[in-house]
Structure formats: structure tokens, C-alpha cells
C-alpha positions as CSV (number, residue, x, y, z in Angstrom):
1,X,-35.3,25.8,37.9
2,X,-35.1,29.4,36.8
3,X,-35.7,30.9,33.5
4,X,-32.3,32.4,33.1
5,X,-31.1,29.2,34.8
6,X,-32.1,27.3,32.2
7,X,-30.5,29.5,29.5
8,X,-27.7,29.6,31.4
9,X,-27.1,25.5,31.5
10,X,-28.1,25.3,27.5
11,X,-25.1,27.9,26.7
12,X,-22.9,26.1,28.6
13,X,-23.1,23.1,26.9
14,X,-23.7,24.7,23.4
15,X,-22.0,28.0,23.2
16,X,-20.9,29.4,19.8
17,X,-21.8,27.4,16.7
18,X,-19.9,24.4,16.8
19,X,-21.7,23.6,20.2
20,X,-25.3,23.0,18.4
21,X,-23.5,21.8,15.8
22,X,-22.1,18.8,17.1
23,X,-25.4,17.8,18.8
24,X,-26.9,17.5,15.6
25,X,-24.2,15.6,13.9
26,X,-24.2,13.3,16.4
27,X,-28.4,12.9,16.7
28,X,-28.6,12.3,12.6
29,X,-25.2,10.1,12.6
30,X,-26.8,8.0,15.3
31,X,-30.2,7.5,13.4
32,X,-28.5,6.7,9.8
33,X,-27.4,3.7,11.7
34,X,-23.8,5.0,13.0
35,X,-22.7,3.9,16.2
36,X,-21.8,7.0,17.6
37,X,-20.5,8.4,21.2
38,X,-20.0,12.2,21.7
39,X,-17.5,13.0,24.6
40,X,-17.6,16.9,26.1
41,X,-16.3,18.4,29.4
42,X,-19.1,19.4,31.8
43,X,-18.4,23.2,32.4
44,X,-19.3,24.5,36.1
45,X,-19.8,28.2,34.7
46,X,-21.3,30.2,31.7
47,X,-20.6,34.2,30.8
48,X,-24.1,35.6,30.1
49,X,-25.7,38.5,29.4
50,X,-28.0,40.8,31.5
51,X,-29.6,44.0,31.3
52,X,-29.7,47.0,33.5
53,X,-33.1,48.9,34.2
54,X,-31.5,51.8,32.8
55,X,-31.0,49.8,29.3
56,X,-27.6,48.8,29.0
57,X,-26.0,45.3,29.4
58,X,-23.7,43.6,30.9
59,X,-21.6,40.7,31.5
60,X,-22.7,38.1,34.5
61,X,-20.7,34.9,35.0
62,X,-23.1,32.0,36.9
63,X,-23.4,28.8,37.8
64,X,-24.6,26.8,35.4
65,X,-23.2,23.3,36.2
66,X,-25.2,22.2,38.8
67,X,-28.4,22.4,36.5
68,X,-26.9,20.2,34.2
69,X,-25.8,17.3,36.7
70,X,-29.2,17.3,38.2
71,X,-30.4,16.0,34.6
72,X,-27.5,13.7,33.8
73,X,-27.1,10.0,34.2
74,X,-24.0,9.5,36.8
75,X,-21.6,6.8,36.2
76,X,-20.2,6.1,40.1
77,X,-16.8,4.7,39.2
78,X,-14.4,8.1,38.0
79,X,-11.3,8.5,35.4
80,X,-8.1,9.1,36.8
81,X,-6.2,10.9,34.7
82,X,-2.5,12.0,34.8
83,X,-2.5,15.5,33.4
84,X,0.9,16.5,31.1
85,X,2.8,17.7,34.5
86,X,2.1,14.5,36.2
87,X,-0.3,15.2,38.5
88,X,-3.7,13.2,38.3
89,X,-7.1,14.0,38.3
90,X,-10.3,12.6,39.0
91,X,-13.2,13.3,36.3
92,X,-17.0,11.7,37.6
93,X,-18.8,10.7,34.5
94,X,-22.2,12.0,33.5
95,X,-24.1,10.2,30.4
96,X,-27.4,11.9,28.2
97,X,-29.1,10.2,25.4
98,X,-28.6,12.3,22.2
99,X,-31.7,10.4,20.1
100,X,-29.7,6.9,19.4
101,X,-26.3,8.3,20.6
102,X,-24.9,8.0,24.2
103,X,-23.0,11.5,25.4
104,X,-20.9,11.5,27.6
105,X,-19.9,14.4,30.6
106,X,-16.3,14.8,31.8
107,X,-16.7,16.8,35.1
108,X,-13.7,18.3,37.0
109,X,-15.0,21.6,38.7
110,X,-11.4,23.0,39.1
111,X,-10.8,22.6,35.4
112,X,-14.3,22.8,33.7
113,X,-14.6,25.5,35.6
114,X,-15.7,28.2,32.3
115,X,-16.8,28.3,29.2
116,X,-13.9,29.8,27.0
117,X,-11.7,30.8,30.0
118,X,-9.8,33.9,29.8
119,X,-8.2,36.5,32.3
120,X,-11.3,37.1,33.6
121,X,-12.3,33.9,35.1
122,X,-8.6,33.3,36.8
123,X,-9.0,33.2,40.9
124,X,-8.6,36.4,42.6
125,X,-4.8,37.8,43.5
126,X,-3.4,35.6,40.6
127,X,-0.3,36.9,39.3
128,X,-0.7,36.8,35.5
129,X,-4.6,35.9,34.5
130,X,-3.9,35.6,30.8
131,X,-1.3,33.1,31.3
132,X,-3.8,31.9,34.2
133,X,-6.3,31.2,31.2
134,X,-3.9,29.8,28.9
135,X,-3.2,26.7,31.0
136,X,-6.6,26.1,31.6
137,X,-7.3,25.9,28.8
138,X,-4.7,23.4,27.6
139,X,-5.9,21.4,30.9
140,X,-9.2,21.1,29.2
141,X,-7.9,20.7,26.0
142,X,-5.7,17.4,27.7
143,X,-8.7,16.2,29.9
144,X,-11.2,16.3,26.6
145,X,-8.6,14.3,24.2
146,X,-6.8,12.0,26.7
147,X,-10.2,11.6,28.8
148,X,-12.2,10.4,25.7
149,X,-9.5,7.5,25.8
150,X,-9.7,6.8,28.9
151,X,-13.3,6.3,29.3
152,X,-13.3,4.2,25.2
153,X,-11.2,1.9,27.0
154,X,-13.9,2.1,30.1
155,X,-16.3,1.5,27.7
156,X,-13.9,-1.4,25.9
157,X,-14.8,0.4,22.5
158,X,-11.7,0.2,19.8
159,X,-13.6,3.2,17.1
160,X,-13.4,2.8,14.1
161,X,-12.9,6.8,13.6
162,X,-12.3,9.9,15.9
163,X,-13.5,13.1,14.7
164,X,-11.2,15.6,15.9
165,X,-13.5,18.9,16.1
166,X,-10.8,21.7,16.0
167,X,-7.5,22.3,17.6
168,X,-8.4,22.1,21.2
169,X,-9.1,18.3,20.8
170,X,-6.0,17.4,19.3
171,X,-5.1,15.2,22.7
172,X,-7.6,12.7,21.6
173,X,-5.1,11.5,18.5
174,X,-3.6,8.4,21.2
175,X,-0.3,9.1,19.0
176,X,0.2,12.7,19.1
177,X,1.6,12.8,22.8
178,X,3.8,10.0,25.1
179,X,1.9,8.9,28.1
180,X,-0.5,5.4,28.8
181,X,-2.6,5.6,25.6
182,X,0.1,5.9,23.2
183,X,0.1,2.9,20.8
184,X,-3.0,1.1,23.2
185,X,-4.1,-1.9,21.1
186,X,-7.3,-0.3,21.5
187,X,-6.5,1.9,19.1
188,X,-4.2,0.8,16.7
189,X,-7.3,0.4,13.8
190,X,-8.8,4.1,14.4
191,X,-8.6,6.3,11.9
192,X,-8.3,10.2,12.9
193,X,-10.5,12.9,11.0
194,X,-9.6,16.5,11.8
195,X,-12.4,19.0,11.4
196,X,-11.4,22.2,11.0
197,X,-14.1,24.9,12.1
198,X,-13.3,28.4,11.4
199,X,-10.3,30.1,8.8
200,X,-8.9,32.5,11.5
201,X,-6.2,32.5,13.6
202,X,-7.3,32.2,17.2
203,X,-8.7,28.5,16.2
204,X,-4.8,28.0,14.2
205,X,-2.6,28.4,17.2
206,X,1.1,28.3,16.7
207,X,3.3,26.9,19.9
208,X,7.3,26.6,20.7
209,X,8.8,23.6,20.9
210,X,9.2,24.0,24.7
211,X,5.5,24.4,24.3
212,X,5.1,21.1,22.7
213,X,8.4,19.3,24.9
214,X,5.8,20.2,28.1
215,X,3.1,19.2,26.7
216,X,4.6,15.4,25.7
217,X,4.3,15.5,22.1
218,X,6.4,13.0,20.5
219,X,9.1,14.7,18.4
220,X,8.5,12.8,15.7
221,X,5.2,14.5,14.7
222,X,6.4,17.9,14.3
223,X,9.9,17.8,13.6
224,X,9.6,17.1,10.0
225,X,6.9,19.8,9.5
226,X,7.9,22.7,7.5
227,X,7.1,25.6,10.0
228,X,9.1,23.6,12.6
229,X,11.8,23.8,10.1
230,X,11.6,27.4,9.5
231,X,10.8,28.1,13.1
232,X,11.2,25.7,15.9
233,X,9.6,28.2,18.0
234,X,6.9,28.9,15.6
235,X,5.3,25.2,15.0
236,X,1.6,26.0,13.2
237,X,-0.7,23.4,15.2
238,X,-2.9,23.0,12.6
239,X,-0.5,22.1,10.0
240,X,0.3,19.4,12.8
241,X,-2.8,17.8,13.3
242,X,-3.6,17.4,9.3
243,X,0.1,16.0,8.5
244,X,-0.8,13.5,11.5
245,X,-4.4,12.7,10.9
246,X,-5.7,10.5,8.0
247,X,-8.5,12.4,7.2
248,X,-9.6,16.4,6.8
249,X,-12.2,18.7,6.1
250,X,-13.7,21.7,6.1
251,X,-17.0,23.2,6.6
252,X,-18.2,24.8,3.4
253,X,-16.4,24.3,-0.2
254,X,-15.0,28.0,0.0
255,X,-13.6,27.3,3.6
256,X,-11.8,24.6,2.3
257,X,-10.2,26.4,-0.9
258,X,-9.3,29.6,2.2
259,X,-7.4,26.2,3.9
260,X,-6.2,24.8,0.8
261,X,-4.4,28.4,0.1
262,X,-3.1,28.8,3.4
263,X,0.9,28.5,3.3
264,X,1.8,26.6,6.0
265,X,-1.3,23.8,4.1
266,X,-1.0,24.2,0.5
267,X,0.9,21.2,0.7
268,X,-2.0,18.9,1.8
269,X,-4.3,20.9,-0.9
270,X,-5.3,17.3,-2.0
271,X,-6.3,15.9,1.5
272,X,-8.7,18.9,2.3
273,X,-11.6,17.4,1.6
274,X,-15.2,19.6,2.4
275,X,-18.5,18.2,3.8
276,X,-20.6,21.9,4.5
277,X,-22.1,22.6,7.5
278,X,-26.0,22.1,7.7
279,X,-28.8,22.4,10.7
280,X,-31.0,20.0,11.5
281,X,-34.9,20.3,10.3
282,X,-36.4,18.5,13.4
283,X,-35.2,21.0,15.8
284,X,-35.4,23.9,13.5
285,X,-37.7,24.0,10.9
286,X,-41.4,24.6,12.4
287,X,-44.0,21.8,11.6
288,X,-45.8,24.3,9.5
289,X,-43.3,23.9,6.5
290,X,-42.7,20.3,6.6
291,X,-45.4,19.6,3.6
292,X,-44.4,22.8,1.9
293,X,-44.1,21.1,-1.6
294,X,-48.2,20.2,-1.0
295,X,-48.9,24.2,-0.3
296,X,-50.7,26.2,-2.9
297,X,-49.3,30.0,-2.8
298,X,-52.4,31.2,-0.7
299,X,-52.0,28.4,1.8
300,X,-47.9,28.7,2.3
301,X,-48.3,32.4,3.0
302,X,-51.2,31.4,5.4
303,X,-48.8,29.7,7.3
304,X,-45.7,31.7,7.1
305,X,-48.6,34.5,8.2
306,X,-49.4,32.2,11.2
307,X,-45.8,31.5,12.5
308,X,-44.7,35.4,11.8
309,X,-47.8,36.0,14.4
310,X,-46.5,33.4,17.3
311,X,-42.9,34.7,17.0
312,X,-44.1,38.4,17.8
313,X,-46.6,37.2,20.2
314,X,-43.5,34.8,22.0
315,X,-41.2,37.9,21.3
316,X,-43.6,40.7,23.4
317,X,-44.2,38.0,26.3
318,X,-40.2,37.4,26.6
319,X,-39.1,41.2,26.1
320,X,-42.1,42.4,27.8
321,X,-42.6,45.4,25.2
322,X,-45.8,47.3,25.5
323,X,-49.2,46.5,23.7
324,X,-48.7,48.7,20.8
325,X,-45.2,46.7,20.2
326,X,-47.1,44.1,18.8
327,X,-49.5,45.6,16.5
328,X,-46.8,47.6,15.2
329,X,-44.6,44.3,14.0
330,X,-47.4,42.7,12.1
331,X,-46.9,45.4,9.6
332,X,-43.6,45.1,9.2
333,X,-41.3,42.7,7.7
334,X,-39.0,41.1,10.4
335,X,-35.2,40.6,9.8
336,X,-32.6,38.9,12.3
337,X,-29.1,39.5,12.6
338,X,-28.2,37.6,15.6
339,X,-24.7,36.1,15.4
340,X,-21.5,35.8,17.8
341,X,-20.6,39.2,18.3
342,X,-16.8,39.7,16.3
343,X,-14.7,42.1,14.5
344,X,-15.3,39.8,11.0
345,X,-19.0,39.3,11.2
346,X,-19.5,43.3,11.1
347,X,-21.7,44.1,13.7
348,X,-20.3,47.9,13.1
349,X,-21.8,48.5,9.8
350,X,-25.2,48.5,11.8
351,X,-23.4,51.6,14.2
352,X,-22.3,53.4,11.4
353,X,-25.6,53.3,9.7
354,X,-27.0,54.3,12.6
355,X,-24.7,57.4,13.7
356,X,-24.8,59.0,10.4
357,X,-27.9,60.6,9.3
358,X,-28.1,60.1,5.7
359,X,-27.5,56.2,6.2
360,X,-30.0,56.3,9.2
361,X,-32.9,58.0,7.1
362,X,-32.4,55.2,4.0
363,X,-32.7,52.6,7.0
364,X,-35.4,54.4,8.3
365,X,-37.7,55.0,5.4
366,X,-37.6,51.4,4.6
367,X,-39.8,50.8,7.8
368,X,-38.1,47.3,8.5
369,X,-38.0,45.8,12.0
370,X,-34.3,44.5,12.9
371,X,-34.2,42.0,15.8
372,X,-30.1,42.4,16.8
373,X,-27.9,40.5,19.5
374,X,-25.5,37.7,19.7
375,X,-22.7,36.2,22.1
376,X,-19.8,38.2,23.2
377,X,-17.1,36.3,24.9
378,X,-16.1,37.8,28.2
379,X,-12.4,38.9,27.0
380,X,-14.0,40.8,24.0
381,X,-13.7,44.5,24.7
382,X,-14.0,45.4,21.5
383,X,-17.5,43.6,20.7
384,X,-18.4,44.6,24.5
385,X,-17.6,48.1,23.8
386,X,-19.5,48.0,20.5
387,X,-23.0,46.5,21.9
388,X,-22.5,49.1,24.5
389,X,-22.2,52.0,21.9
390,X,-24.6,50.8,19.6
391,X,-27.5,50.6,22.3
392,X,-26.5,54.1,23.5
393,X,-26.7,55.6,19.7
394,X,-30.1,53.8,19.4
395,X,-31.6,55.6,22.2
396,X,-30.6,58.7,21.1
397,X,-32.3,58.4,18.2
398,X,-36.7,58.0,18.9
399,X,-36.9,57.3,14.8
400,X,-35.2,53.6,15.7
401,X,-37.3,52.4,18.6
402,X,-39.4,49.8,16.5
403,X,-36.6,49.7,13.6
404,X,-33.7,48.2,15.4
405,X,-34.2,45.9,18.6
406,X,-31.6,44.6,20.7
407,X,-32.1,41.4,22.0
408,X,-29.8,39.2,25.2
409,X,-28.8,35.5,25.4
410,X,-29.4,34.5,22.0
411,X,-29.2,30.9,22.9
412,X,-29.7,27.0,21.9
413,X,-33.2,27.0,23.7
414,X,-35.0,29.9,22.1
415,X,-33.8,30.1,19.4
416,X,-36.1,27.9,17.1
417,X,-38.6,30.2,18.1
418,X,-37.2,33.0,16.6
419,X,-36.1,31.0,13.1
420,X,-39.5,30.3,12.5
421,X,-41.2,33.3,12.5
422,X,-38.6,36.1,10.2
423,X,-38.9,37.1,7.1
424,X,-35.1,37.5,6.6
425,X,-31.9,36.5,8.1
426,X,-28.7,38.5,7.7
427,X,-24.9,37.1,7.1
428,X,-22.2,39.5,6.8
429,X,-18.8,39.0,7.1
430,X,-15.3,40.0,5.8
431,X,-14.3,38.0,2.6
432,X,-12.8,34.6,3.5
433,X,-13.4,35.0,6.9
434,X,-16.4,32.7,7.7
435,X,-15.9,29.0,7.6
436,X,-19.6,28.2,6.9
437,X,-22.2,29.9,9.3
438,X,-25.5,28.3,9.7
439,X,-28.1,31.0,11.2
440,X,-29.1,31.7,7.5
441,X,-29.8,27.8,7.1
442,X,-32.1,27.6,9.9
443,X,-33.9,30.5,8.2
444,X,-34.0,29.4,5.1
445,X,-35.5,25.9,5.9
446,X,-38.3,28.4,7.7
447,X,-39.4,30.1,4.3
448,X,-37.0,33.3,5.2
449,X,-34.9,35.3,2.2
450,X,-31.4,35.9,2.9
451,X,-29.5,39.2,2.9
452,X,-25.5,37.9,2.7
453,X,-22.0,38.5,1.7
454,X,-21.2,35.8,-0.8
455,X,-18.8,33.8,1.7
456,X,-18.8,30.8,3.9
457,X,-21.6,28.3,2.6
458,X,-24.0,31.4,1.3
459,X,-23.0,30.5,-2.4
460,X,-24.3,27.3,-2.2
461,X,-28.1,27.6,-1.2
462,X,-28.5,31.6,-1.5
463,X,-29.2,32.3,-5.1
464,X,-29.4,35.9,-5.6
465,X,-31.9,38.4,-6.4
466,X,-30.8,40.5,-9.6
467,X,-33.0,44.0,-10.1
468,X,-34.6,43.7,-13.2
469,X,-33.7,40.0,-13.9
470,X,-35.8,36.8,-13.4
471,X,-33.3,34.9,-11.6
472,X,-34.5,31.0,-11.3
473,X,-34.7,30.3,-7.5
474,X,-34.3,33.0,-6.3
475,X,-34.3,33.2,-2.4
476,X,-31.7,36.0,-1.0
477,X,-30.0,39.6,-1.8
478,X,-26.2,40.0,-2.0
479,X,-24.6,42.2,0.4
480,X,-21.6,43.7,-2.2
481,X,-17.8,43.4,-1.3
482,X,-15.7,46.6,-1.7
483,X,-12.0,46.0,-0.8
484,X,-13.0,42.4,0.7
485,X,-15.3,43.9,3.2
486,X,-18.9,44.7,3.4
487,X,-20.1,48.5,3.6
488,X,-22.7,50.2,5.4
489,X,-24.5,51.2,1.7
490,X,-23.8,47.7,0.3
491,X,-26.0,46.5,3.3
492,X,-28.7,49.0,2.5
493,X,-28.7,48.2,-0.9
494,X,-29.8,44.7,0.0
495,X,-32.3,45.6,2.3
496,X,-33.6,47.8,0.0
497,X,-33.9,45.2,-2.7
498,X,-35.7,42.7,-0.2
499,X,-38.1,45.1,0.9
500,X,-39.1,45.9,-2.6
501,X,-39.4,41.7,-3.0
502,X,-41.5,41.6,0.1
503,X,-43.9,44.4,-0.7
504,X,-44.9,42.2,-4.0
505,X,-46.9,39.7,-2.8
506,X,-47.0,36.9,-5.6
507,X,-42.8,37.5,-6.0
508,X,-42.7,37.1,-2.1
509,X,-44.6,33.7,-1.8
510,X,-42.2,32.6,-4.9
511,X,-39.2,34.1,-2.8
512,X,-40.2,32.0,0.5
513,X,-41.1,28.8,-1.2
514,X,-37.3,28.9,-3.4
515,X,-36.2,29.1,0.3
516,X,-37.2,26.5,1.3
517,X,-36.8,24.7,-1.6
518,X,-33.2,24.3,-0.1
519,X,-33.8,22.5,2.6
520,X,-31.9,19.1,1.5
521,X,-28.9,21.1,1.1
522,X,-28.9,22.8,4.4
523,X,-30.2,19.5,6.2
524,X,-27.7,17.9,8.5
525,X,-29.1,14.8,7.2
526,X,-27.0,15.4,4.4
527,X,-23.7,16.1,6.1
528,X,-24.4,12.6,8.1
529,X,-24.5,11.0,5.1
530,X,-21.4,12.5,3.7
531,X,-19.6,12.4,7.3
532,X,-20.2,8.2,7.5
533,X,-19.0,8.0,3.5
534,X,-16.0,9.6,4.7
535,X,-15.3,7.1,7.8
536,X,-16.1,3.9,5.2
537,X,-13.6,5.9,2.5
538,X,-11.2,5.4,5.5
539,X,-12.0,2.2,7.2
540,X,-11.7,0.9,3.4
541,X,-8.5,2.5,3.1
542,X,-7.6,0.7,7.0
543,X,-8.2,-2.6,5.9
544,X,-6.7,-2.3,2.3
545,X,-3.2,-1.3,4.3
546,X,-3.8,-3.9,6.6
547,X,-3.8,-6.4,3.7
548,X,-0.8,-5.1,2.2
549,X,1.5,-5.1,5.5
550,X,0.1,-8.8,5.9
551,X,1.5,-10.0,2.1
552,X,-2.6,-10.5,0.7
């Protein structure tokens, strides 16, 4: 198996954050004694990103599936499945081991076919692409919820809880919709959580009623809800699932006050609960830290020193820079700013600094090394359009060659190498518009400062750097809001701050060690322990109303 092959099969069955996420939930679940099953689609195809010789990228959809089955376990006997138009499906069954927890595959080619499909991936000569994409997606939206019935009943498991991870999975409520599951015995003890993921609206669709009437929803879940009231042609999904499901949360705790504001939720303010997002240390925190706490100051910069050296030396093998490259990076402190390429997560304050020359020289005279990339979904012209722009304004500029990097495929697979070896990590985003984000947790727990807009779950392990000011623990520099959004001097201000914290040795080591000083906080060992109080909070609740209805 290729190189890009194999990049190609990990983004395909981990693309965006929740992806990774979800594997590690389920690994640390699984090993705090949970019995836990994970149930996915198998997709055939993956968007990734390639680079022409002239040094531009582009967009390359490939086959990714096939990689992937020749590692699974195959279960021989299929799921039929009647899809909400009646016609019926067959789905082969592929199984992995996640640690203690089984995984399981759903694989239909003709439906799995992409990651995120959008007009792009529709079949030549079709008519309307978008609306193409739009029922495929819905197909895999059906085959994920009403296939992880069908194959619980396979399996002759009644759950105790379904986790619900965003909107597309809604089909896995057995209630929600009219068709075999509804009211199975199997599942008349389950209790449904709804995990909500992200704050913005793509993730918070809104359908018609014909919409729903298609799609089988029983009337009875939506036509009491107040945006069904207003609007019967405006019904606000989300709303729907946490009126029908008996548990919710949200990913960091200023995520869930964002939810709890929302209009069409303020009326469930009380059963938006939070448990925040965190990473796991096995897969990303490198060995060198784990007995941090044991370190003297000399030896826990020997080893920060030591990984900083493997990263450039892995980095100049996989980008295949020149032999200066490398020298040149040992002096310089190292920053990453790799995250899915969107409007909120301001990419563009990097192209702004770049095209104007007073911001460019501050960037410059700072002599920082910025490693720069992310995921851009196929249908994204606007984050396409800005790579593109950015890489051409780079070039243009001979001042930036070892300043500002631009890296492809940030993916599931390499990407520990990268955490382990920065110095900084950088979060940005529009006020209120990131649920959590989790690439400054897999650098903290790796000894690296933070530069970060005070949203998603920065506040509560990134405690900032003041000028002037001892500031107990110290670890990260705030990236200042003006009008709710970041600004290309706000950013330089923080870098400016971190590379006067990095130049002073002794404050550095302090800086690196308060970093990872956090690493219970941002451990996914914690959200496992908070995600199985939440299913006993429930099952609790389950029986309690069980005892009532039955006259105890």
C-alpha cells in the first residue's frame, strides 16, 4: 500500500474533528469498563489534497475504500435495509477492534460513496448535483441511524444508551421515524443522548414538513415544537432531536451557554448539559513527557529539545526541503496552525498579514517558523480560493520562505508527529463560533504554549500570559477580540508576546511544564469518565420511571 494510499484510507474514516474524536471516546469508554460498540459507514472515496510541481494545490478525489476492507474483519451474512422511499439495500458488515471496543463498518459503495458528498461527487450528466448531494446525504444519514439498529438487533444487544453524535445520526432514535424498528422491544429501555458538535448552522439544519412527511418522521415529534408552530416549513432539526432525546450536551462549557442562548433552545437551557472535548494521551502525547512531573527544568527542556529535533528531521524527509531547511528550524521556534480550512477559524488574517507590508515586516522580524495547512472540503471555494491565494502571495515574497510553510493532508496518521515536536499551537476563531477544538490540547499535553482567541474550550486550560504580570500557570497568549473577531495585529501581538516568552529560557521551561500541567483536563480519560456518569444519571433515571409506571 501506497504512502498517499494510506493517508487517503485514515481521512476517510476520520475526516474533520469529530472523526478522531469518536475513536478516542470509544477506546477510553471501552477500557473504564463500558461496554461499548461504535457503528460508521464505510466510505468508498476521500477528497485529498495534492501538489503541483509548479507549487500550487489541488483537489484529487481517490479511492480509499478498498484499503480499508482489505484490513477489516468481514461479517458474511448482510443488512437489508428498506431505505425511506421503500426501496431496500444491502450493507456487508466489516468489524475492527478499537482497544476493548468492537467497530463496526456499514458498506454500501453506491451510498458510501464520499466523504461529505456535495455537487461535486454527483455522477456525470446529472441534472441538479446539489440536490444530487442532498439525498445522499440523507441516504447515509438513514443507512447510519436505521442500520445501527439493524445490526444491535443482529447482534441481540438492547443498549442501555445511544449517543447521537450530531444531526446526521438522528435516524438512530428507533422512535423518531415509522418503519420496523419503531417501538422494537429491543429498545424500549434505551436512553438517547444527543451530542451536539459545532454552534453553526450547517450542523443545525432546518427542513419542511414535506421534508420530514418523506422522510417518515412521526408527526408527533415535531408538531408540538415551537418552530413548527411558527413555521411548518421551517422545522429547526436540532430543536427536534433535544425535545425527543433524554439527554444533551455540548462540547466545551462556552458551547453549551452559545446552545443554551440559541432561540429556537433556550427552552431546554436546563437540559444542556456540557462534558468538553479532550484528546487522548496515548495516541498523542510523546513518551518523552509522560513522567514530566519527575523532570528537573534542565532535563524537561532536554527532552522537549530532543522531540523539537525528530519533528524537523520527520518534517524535511516528508516535505523533502533542502539541507539547509533543517539547520535553519533548530533556531527557530516552531508554531502550527493546522485546522479545517473555514470562514470562522480565520485562515485570512495570515493573508492579510502577509499582503501588507507593515504587518509582513512585524511577522518577519520576529523570525518564527509557521507550519500552515488544514482540510478543505471539496465544495469550499472560498477556503479553496484562499489556500490558493495565500501560497501565491507567499512566493512573491523571498522574506517568507522559512517563516511561513504550507503543508498538505494534515491527517489522523501524521499528525502525532507533528504535536510533539512545536513550540506553539495556534486557535483562532470568530467569537462563539467554535464548539471546542482540540489541536491546542494535543499540544498542550506536548509541553507547547498556546496563542488563542478566548472561545471554544481555550478558557478552560489556556491561562494567559499578561506583559508585566506574574500570572500563576501560565501556559498561552490571548489573541484579542475587536467587534467579535480576531485581527491581523491582535494575532501579532500574541506572537510577539510568545516569542519574547520563548527567548527567556528559565520563563520558557516554566511556560512548557504549566502546559503540560493540563493534561488531566484535556485527557479524554476525563470526558469517559464524565460521558458513563452521564449514561448511569440516565439508566438511574430509566429505572426510577420504570418503578413508578409499575405502582413501586
Amino acid at each position: 500500500v501506497s504512502f498517499y494510499a494510506a493517508i487517503g484510507a485514515g481521512m476517510s474514516t476520520s475526516v474533520g474533528g469529530i472523526g478522531p474524536l469518536l475513536r478516542e471516546r470509544i477506546i477510553a469508554q471501552a477500557d473504564d469498563g463500558a461496554e461499548v460498540i461504535g457503528v460508521t459507514l464505510l466510505y468508498d472515496k476521500v477528497w485529498m489534497q495534492r501538489w503541483h510541481s509548479w507549487g500550487q494545490f489541488y483537489l484529487d478525489r481517490v479511492k480509499a475504500g478498498d484499503y480499508l476492507r482489505r484490513v477489516l474483519k468481514e461479517h458474511h451474512d448482510p443488512l437489508h435495509i428498506k431505505l425511506f422511499d421503500g426501496t431496500e439495500v444491502e450493507l456487508t458488515v466489516w468489524e475492527a477492534q478499537y482497544g476493548k471496543a468492537r467497530v463496526f463498518f456499514l458498506d454500501n459503495p453506491d451510498i458510501g460513496t464520499i466523504v461529505y458528498p456535495g455537487g461535486f461527487d454527483a455522477p456525470p450528466n446529472t441534472e441538479d448535483p446539489n440536490r444530487w448531494a442532498d439525498d445522499m446525504r440523507l441516504r447515509q444519514s438513514w443507512i447510519v441511524g436505521r442500520g445501527t439498529l439493524a445490526l444491535l438487533k443482529r447482534l441481540k444487544v438492547a443498549p442501555d444508551t445511544i449517543i447521537l453524535s450530531e444531526t446526521p445520526t438522528i435516524f438512530a432514535h428507533d422512535g423518531l421515524v415509522k418503519d420496523a424498528y419503531t417501538g422494537d422491544t429491543l429498545f424500549k429501555n434505551t436512553k438517547y443522548i444527543f451530542n451536539d458538535h459545532t454552534p453553526l448552522e450547517y450542523a443545525h439544519p432546518v427542513w419542511p414538513e414535506a421534508s420530514l412527511e418523506r422522510l417518515k418522521f412521526d408527526p408527533k415529534y415535531y408538531r408540538e415544537l415551537d418552530t413548527y408552530q411558527r413555521d411548518p416549513q421551517r422545522v429547526d432539526i436540532t430543536q427536534l432531536l433535544i425535545d425527543a432525546c433524554d439527554g444533551v450536551y455540548g462540547v466545551s462549557k462556552i458551547h453549551g451557554d452559545v446552545m443554551r442562548s440559541m432561540p429556537t433552545l433556550q427552552k431546554y437551557a436546563s437540559k444542556i448539559e456540557v462534558i468538553t472535548n479532550g484528546v487522548s494521551p496515548e495516541i498523542w502525547q510523546a513518551a518523552s513527557f509522560t513522567d514530566f512531573k519527575k523532570m528537573n527544568d534542565e532535563t524537561l527542556l532536554a527532552k522537549k529539545s530532543e522531540e523539537k529535533a525528530k519533528f524537523i528531521n520527520w518534517l524535511w524527509l516528508r516535505y523533502k526541503f533542502d539541507s539547509a531547511w533543517k539547520e535553519d528550524k533548530k533556531t527557530r521556534p516552531i508554531i502550527l496552525w493546522m485546522r479545517r480550512v473555514t470562514g470562522y477559524k480565520r485562515l485570512d488574517i495570515l493573508k492579510e498579514i502577509v499582503r501588507n507590508d507593515r504587518l509582513r515586516e512585524r511577522l518577519v522580524r520576529m523570525n518564527l517558523c509557521l507550519l500552515v495547512g488544514g482540510r478543505i472540503h471539496q465544495q469550499d471555494s472560498h477556503s479553496d480560493r484562499l489556500v490558493f491565494e495565500l501560497l501565491d502571495l507567499i512566493q512573491k515574497h523571498a522574506e517568507l520562505e522559512n517563516q511561513v510553510i504550507i503543508l498538505d493532508n494534515f491527517n489522523i496518521w501524521e499528525a502525532p508527529q507533528i504535536f510533539s515536536g512545536i513550540d506553539a499551537s495556534i486557535m483562532v476563531s470568530d467569537v462563539g463560533k467554535e464548539a471546542a477544538a482540540t489541536g491546542f490540547m494535543k499540544a498542550q499535553m506536548n509541553g507547547a504554549m498556546v496563542i488563542a482567541t478566548p472561545d471554544g474550550a481555550v478558557p478552560e486550560s489556556v491561562i494567559y500570559h499578561r506583559p508585566g504580570q506574574k500570572v500563576k500557570g501560565a501556559n498561552g497568549f490571548e489573541v484579542a477580540y475587536y467587534n467579535g473577531s480576531p485581527t491581523p495585529d491582535s494575532l501579532l501581538d500574541a506572537l510577539g508576546q510568545f516569542r519574547a516568552v520563548y527567548d527567556d529560557t528559565p520563563l520558557r521551561i516554566q511556560y512548557v511544564r504549566n502546559a503540560l500541567a493540563q493534561l488531566d483536563q484535556v485527557s479524554v480519560h476525563r470526558v469517559s469518565r464524565e460521558m458513563i456518569a452521564m449514561c448511569e444519571r440516565l439508566k438511574k433515571k430509566n429505572h426510577v420511571d420504570n418503578c413508578v409506571k409499575a405502582g413501586c
